[in-house]
N, C-alpha and C positions, 0 to 999 in steps of 0.2 A: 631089591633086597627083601627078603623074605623075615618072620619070626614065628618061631612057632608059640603059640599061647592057647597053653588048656589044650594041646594037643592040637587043636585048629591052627592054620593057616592064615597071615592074614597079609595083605598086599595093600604097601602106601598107597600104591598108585593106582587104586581103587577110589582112595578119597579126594573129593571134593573140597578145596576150601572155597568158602566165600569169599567172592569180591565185594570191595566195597567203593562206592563209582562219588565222586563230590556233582556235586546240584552240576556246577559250571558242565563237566562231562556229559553228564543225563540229556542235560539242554541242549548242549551240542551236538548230541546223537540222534535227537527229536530233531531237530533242524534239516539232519542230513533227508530224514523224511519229508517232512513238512514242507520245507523249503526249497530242497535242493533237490527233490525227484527224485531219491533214491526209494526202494521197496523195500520194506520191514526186512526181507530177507536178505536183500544185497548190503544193506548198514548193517546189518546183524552178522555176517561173514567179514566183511571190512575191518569193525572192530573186536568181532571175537566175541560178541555178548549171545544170549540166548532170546529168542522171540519174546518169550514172554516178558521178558525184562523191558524189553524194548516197550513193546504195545504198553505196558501197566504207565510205562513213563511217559506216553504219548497219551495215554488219558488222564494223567497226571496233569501235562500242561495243558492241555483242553480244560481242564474242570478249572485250574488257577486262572487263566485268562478271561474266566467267568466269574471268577471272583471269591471261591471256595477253594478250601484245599481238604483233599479224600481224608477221612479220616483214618488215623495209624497211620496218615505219611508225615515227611517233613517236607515243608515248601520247598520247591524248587528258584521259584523266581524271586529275587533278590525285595521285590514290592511285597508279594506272600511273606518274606522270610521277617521283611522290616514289621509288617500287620503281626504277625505274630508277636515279636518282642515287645511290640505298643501293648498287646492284650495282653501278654504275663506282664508287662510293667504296669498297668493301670489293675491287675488283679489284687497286686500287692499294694498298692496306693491306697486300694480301700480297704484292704484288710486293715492297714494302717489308721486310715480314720476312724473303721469302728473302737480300735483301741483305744484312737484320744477321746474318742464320745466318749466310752465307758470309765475312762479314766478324769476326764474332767465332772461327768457326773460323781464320781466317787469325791472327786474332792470337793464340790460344791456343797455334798452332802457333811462333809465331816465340816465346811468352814459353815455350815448354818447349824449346826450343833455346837461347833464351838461359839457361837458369838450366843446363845441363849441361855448359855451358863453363866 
């Protein structure tokens, strides 16, 4: 189906939407490589993805199985994924304490003021 807009032409099935793949999938399609002897192009036909997608998610779990994860990704491996939640939860833990420091100093200062009057 066609529309005309501004005079122009423009055709849905021109566009592109993005897929979006869960970690489990990704992992599973690395394997098909990694493990299973298949070639970036043969898993990449198989499942209908694009090369590139593939390769970036194969050096994806290359770089986590060494213990980092690429920066601008999200973990793929479930160990990555748990590291992560440790580090946003103990980010906030300390945020947390600098507040009780500054707040128990506030008030030790107001109970040493009050007890000199």
């Amino acid at each position: 189906m066609q529309s005309s807009i501004g005079g122009k032409l423009s055709q849905k099935e021109d566009i592109k939407m993005r897929r979006t793949f869960s970690p489990d999938y990704k992992v599973a399609a690395v394997k098909l490589v990694t493990e299973q002897g298949y070639s970036v192009a043969q898993a990449c036909s198989e499942l209908g993805i694009g090369e590139t997608a593939l390769r970036r998610w194969i050096k994806q779990v290359q770089a986590e199985k060494q213990g980092y994860v690429l920066p601008g990704t999200k973990p793929l491996s479930p160990e990555q994924q748990r590291i992560r939640e440790l580090e946003q939860r103990i980010k906030i833990l300390e945020e947390d304490k600098e507040i009780l420091k500054k707040a128990t100093a506030i008030f030790m200062s107001l109970e040493r003021n009050a007890t000199k009057r």
